[in-house]
N, C-alpha and C positions, 0 to 999 in steps of 0.2 A: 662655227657653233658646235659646241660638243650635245649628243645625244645621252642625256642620263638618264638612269631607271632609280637609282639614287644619288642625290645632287653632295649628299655627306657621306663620301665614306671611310670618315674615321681617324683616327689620329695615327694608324698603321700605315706600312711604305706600299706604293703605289705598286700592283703587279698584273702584269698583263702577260696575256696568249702564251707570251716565248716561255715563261716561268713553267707552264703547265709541264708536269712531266707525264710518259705513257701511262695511261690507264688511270692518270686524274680526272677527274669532273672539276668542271667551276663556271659560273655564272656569269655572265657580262653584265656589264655594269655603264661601259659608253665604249664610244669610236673615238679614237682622237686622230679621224685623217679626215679628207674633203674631198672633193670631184668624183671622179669615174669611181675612182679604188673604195671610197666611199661606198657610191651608191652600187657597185658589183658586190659589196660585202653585204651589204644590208639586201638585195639582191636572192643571196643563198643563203639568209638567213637568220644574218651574226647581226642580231639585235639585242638591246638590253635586255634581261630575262632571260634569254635563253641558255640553255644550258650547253655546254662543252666537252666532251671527251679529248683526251687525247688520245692516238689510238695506233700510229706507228710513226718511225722516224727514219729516214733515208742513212746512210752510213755517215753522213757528215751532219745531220740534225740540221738539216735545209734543201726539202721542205720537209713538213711534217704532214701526217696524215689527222685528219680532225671528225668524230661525228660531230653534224649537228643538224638536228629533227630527223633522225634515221639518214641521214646520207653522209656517204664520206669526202672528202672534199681535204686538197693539198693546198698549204698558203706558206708562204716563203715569209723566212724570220722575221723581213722588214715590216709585212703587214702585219704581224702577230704580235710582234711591238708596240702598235696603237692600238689594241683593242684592251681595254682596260678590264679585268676580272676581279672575282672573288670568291671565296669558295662558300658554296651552296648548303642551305639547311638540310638536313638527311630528307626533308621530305617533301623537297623541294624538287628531289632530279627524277629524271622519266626519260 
């Protein structure tokens, strides 16, 4: 079961976590994984609504560094791959 904060979003191509490049913000939008990896992500945070920075990247762009709710936290490509985004109304992000 996927977790949405919007069940429509849009006739635009699907982009997620990995897309985010440094010093973007964007919004999540669902999870598309299940079990542990799942619930460790939801865990530290990474729920629909929240909002995302990106914030540094390892010399090989795996892993990445990520704010989210004031903390920094590193997630390797494969996870960042299902987490589905969008990028955030201006006044939306905090």
């Amino acid at each position: 079961m996927t977790l949405n904060a919007d069940p429509d979003p849009g006739p635009t191509a699907r982009r997620t976590l990995a897309d985010l490049q440094p010093g973007e913000t964007a919004e999540v939008i669902a999870l598309h994984n299940a079990g542990a990896e799942r619930r460790r992500l939801m865990d530290l945070g990474i729920l629909p609504g929240t909002a995302i920075t990106a914030e540094l990247c390892s010399p090989l762009n795996d892993p990445v560094a990520y704010r989210v709710r004031g903390a920094l936290i590193a997630l390797r490509r494969g996870q960042t791959a299902q987490i589905e985004i969008r990028s955030p109304a201006p006044e939306t992000l905090s």
